[in-house]
C-alpha positions as CSV (number, residue, x, y, z in Angstrom):
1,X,28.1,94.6,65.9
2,X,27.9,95.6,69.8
3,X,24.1,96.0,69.7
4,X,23.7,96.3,73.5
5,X,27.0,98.2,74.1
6,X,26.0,100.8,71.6
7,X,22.1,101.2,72.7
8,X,23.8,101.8,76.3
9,X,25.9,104.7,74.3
10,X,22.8,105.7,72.7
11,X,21.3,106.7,75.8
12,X,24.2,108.2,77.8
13,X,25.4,110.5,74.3
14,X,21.5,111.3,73.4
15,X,21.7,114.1,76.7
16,X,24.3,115.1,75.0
17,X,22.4,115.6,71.8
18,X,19.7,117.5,73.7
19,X,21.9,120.1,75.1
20,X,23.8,120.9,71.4
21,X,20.1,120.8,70.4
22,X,19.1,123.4,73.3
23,X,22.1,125.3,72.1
24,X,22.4,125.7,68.0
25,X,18.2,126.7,68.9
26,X,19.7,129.6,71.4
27,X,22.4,130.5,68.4
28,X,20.7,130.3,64.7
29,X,22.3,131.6,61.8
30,X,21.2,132.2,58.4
31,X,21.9,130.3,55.2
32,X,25.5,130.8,54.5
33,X,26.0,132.2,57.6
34,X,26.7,129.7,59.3
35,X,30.4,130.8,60.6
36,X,29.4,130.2,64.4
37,X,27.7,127.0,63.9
38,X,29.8,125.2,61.7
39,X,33.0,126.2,64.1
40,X,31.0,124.9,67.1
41,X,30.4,121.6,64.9
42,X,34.3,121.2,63.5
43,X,35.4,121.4,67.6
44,X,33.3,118.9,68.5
45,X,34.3,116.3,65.9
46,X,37.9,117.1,66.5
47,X,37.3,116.8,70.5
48,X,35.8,113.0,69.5
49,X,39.0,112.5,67.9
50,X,39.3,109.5,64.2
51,X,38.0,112.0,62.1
52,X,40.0,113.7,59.1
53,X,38.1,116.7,59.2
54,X,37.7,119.3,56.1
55,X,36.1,122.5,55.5
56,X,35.1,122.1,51.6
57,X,32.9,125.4,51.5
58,X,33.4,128.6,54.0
59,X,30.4,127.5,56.9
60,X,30.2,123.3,55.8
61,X,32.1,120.8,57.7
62,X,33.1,116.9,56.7
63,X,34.1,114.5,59.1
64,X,35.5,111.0,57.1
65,X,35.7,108.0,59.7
66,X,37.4,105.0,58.2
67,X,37.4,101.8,59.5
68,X,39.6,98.6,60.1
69,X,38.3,96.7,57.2
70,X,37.6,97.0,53.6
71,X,33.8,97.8,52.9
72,X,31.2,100.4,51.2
73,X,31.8,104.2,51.7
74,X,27.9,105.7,53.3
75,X,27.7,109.1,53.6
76,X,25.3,110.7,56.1
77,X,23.7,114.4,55.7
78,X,22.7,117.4,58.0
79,X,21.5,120.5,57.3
80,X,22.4,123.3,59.8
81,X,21.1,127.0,58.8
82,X,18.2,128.5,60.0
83,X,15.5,130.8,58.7
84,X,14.5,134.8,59.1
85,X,11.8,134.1,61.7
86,X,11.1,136.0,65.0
87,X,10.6,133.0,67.3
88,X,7.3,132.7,69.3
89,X,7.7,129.8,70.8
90,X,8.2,130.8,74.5
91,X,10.5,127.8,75.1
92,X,13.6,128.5,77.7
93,X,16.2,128.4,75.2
94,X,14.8,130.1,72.2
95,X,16.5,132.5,70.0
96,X,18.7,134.6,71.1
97,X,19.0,136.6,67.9
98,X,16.1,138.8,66.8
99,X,14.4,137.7,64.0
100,X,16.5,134.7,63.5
101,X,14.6,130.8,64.2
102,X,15.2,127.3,63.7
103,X,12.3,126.9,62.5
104,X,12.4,123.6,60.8
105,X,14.6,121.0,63.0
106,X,17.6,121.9,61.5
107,X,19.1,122.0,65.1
108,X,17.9,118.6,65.4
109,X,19.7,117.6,62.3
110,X,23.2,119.0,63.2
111,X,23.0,117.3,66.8
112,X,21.8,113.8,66.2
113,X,24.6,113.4,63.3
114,X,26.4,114.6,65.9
115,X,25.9,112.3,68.3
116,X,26.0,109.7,66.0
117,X,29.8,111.1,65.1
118,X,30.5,110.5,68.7
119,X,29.1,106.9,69.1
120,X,30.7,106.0,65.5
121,X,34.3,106.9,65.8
122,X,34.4,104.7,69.6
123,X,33.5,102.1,67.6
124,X,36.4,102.8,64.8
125,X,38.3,99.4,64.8
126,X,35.0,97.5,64.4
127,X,34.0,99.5,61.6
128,X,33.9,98.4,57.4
129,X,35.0,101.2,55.4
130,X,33.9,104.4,55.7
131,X,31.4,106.9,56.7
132,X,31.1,110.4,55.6
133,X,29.0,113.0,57.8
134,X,28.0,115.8,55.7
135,X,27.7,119.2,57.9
136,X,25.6,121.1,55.2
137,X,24.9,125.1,54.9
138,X,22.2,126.5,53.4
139,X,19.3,124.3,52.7
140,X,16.7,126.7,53.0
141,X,18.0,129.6,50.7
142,X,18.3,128.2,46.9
143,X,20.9,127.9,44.9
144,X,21.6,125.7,48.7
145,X,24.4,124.8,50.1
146,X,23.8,121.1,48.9
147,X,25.3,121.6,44.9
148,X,27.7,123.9,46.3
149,X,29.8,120.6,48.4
150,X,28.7,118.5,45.5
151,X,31.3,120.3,42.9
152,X,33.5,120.2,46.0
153,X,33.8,116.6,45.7
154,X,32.1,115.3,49.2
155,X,30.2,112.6,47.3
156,X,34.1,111.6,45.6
157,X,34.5,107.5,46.3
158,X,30.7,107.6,48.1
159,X,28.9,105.0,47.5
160,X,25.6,105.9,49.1
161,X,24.2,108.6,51.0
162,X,21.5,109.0,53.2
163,X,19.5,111.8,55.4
164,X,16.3,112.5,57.7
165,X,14.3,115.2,58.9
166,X,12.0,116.1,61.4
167,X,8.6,116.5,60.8
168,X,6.9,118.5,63.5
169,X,3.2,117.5,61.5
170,X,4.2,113.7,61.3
171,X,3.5,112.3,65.1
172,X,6.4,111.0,67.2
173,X,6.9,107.7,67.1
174,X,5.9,107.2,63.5
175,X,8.6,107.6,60.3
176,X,7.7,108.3,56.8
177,X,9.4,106.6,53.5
178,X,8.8,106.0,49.7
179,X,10.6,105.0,46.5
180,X,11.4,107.2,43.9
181,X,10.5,111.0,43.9
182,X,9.7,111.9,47.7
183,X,9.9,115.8,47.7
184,X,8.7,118.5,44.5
185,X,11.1,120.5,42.3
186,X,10.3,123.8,43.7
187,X,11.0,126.6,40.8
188,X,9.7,130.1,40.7
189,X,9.0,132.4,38.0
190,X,8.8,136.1,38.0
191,X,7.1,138.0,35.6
192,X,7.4,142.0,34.2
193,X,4.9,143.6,32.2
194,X,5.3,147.0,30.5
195,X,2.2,148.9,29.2
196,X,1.3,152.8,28.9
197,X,-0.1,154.3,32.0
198,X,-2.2,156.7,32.2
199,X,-5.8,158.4,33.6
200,X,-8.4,156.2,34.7
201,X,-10.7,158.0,32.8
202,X,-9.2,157.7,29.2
203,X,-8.5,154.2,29.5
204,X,-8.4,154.0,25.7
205,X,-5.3,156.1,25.7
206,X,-3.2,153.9,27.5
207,X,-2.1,150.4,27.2
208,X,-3.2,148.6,30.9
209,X,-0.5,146.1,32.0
210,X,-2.7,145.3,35.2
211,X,-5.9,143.7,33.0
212,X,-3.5,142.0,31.0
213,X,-1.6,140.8,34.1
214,X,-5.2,139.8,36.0
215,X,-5.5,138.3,32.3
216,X,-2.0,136.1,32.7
217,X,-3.0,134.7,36.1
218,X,-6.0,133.4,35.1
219,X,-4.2,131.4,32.3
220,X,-1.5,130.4,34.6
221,X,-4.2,128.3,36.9
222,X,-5.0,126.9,33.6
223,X,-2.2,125.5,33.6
224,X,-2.5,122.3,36.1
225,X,-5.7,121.8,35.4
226,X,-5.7,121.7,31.4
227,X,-2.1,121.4,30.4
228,X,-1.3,118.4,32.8
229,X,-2.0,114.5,32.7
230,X,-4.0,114.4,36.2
231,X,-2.6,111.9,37.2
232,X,0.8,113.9,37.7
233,X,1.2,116.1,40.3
234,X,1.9,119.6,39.6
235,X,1.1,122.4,41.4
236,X,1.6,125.8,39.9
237,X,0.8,129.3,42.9
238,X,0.9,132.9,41.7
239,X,2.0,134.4,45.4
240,X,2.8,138.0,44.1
241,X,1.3,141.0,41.8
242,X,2.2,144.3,41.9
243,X,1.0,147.2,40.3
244,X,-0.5,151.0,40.7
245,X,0.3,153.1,43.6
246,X,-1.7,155.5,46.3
247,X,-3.4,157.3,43.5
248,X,-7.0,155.3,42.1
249,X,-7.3,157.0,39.3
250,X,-3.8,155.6,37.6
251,X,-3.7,153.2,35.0
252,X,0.0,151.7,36.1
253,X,2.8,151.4,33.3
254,X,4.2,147.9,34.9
255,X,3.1,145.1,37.1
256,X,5.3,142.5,38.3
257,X,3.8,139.5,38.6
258,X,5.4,136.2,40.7
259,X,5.0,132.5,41.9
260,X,6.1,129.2,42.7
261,X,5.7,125.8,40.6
262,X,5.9,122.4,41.8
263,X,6.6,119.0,39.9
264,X,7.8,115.8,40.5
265,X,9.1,114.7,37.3
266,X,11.7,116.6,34.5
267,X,9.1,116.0,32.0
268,X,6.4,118.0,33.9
269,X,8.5,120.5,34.7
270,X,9.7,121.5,31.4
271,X,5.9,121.4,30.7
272,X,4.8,124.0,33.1
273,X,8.0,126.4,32.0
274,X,7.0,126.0,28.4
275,X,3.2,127.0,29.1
276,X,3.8,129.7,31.6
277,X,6.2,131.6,29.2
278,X,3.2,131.2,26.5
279,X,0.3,132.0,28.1
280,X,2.1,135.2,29.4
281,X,3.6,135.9,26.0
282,X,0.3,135.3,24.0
283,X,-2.0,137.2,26.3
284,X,1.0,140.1,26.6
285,X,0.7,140.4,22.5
286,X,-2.7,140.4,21.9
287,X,-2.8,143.0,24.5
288,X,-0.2,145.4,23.0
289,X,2.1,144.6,26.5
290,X,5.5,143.9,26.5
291,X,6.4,141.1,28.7
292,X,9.3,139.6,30.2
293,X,9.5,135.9,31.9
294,X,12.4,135.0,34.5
295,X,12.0,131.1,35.1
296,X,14.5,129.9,38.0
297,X,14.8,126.2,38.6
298,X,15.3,125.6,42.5
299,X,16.1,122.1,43.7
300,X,14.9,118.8,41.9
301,X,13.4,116.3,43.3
302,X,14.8,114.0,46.1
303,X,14.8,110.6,44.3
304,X,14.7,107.3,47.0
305,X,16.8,105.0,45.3
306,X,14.9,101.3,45.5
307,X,17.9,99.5,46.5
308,X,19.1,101.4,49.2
309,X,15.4,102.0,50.6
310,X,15.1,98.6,50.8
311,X,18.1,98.3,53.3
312,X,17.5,101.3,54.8
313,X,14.0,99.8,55.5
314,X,15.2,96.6,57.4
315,X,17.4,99.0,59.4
316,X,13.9,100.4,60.7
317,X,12.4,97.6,61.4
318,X,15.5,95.4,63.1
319,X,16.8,98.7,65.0
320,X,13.6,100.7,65.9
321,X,11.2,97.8,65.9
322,X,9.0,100.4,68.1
323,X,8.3,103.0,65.4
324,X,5.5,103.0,62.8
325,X,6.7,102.4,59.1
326,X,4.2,104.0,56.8
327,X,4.8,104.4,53.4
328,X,3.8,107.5,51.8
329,X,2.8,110.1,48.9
330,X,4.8,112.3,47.5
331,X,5.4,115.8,49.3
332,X,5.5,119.1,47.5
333,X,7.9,120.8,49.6
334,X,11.2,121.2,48.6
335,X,14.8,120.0,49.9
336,X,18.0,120.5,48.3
337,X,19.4,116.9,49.6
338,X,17.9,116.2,46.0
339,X,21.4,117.8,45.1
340,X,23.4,114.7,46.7
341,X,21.0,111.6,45.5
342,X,21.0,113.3,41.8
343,X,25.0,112.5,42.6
344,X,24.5,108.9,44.5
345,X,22.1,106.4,45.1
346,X,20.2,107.8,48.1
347,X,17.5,107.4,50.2
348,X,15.6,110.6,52.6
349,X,13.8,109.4,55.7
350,X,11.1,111.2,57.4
351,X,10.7,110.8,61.2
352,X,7.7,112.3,63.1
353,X,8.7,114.8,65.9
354,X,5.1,116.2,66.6
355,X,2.8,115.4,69.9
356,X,-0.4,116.9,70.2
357,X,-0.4,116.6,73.5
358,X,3.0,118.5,74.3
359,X,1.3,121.2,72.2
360,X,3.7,120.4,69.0
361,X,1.9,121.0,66.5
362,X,2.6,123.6,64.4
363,X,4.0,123.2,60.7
364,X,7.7,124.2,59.9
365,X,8.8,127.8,59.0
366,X,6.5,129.0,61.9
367,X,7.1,131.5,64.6
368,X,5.7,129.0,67.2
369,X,7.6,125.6,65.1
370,X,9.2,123.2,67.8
371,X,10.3,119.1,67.7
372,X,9.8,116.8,70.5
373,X,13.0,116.3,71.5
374,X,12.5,112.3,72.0
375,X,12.7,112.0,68.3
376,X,16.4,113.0,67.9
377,X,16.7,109.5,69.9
378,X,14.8,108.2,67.1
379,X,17.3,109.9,64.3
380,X,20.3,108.7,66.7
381,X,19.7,105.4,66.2
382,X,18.9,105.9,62.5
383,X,22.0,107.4,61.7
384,X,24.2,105.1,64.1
385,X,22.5,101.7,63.1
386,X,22.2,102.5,59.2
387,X,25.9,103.5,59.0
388,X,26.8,100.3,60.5
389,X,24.6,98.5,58.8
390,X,25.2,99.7,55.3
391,X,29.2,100.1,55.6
392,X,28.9,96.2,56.5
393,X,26.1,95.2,53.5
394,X,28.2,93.5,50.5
């Protein structure tokens, strides 16, 4: 490996990644709308030339770069959609689309695999076997974009795969990594009840969905706290109830009634189905209310395979002997590259892209969200250096 010759390239392709940055940020697209982006990403791999380029859904792109020698098959992973946000920011190349923000690094993603496309294939007849960029639409809006490449057959002869993100709450200069589960399933459930409106003042005449409903929620934070080993975490959020209109003196007929449930293991999450379609039924009957329950399972959980953590983790610490490895907790947040290491062994790397002192502070999926941009340095050399490494590993 050409250490010294590639951390040259490193610097001379990362103004490049900057200024793709600058301009997927000027040009976001929603989740499987991603026409403009994912054209601007197949030119670019075609203009680097060594790739065999495919299109296995309508707005993904995969580049394949083999090498000269036999070796393991890595596959590397970037999201590119962005989310329904009117961007706050203020920054000289923000959104150019009303209403429409990358609002959680996504840009960042798409433009230091990028670069890391660039540096790779220049180095084509020193590479072992072959690496596999993953151009990904649609991690933000579930089913994702993730399963739908999967039964495409991206993963097909992978051995591994690996992917970052930028954390705009994690400070520069500081990257984030556990075994096994590192993200939350994230499911929702949505539930309708059906009573017999009627006057406020005859309440006996009617059969009231809404006290039954205030009824259900207050079984439903039960749940967590009664149903659960505590030493699992779980988190279960009603974040919607409807019911009644302009008129106070109207027992309602329905109320709808809506959350989000969080879980790290199957087991757990089976759990917390099973108890919320209980409670609600149970309190619904003795009630005289009909309900219905709608459980949706989002993405699983991304798993960190040990093995390949543990070489992903001496790729750290040999090529970015600068940064601070911390091991972490679990997060509850959700990401769809659970989709690819449910497939393959995998491991998800978090690298800090927030500075207080620059102002960058704010969380992701916020109008005023931004990244320091010396962090996609960081993810350069993650991508280039693990690639390398792990094509090369026996």
């Amino acid at each position: 490996m050409k250490k010294n010759e590639i951390l040259q390239q490193l610097d001379d392709v990362y103004k490049d990644v900057i200024e793709w940055r600058r301009y997927l940020h000027q040009n976001p697209e929603l989740s499987f709308q991603e026409d403009h982006t994912s054209q601007f990403v197949y030119n670019l791999l075609e203009s680097f030339g060594g790739f065999e380029l495919s299109r296995p859904t309508k707005t993904s792109v995969v580049a394949r770069l083999k090498g000269s020698k036999p070796g393991r098959v890595i596959a590397l992973r970037a999201d590119m959609d962005a989310l329904p946000i009117k961007e706050e920011t203020g920054l000289p190349f923000t959104s150019t689309k009303d209403g429409v923000m990358h609002a959680c690094g996504h840009d960042g993603h798409t433009s230091m695999l990028l670069g890391a496309a660039k540096i790779l294939t220049a180095h084509k007849e020193d590479l072992s076997g072959e690496i596999v960029f993953l151009f990904q639409h649609a991690e933000e809006l579930p089913p994702g974009g993730a399963q739908e490449m999967v039964a495409a057959g991206v993963l097909d002869g992978v051995d591994e795969v690996v992917g970052v993100h930028l954390f705009s709450t994690v400070p520069f200069g500081t990257v984030h990594i556990r075994y096994g589960a590192l993200t939350a399933a994230s499911d929702v459930f949505e539930i309708s009840l059906q009573g017999k409106g009627g006057h406020a003042s005859t309440p006996q005449l009617t059969i009231d969905p809404l006290v039954t409903g205030a009824q259900i929620v207050t079984g439903l934070n039960h749940i967590v706290s009664r149903s659960i080993d505590p030493l699992e975490p779980s988190v279960v959020s009603v974040t919607k109830f409807q019911a009644g209109g302009l008129a106070l003196n109207v027992i309602p007929d329905t109320v709808e009634i809506g959350g989000s449930v969080r879980t790290l293991s199957p087991e757990v999450r089976e759990l917390v189905k099973k108890r919320i379609s209980e409670i609600t039924e149970g309190i619904a009957k003795a009630n005289g209310v009909e309900a219905k329950v709608n459980y949706t399972y989002g993405y699983s959980s991304v798993m960190n395979d040990k093995h390949v953590t543990d070489e992903v983790v001496q790729v750290i610490e040999e090529f970015l002997p600068d940064r601070t490895l911390e091991w972490v907790d679990p997060l509850l947040g959700g990401e769809d590259f659970s989709a690819f290491s449910n497939e393959k062994p995998g491991c998800f790397v978090i690298i800090g892209a927030g500075n207080e002192e620059k102002g960058i502070t704010y969380p992701h999926h916020h109008p005023k969200f931004d990244i320091d941009e010396e962090a996609l340095k960081d993810g350069l050399r993650f991508h280039v250096f693990t690639a390398l490494t792990l094509t090369n590993n026996k």
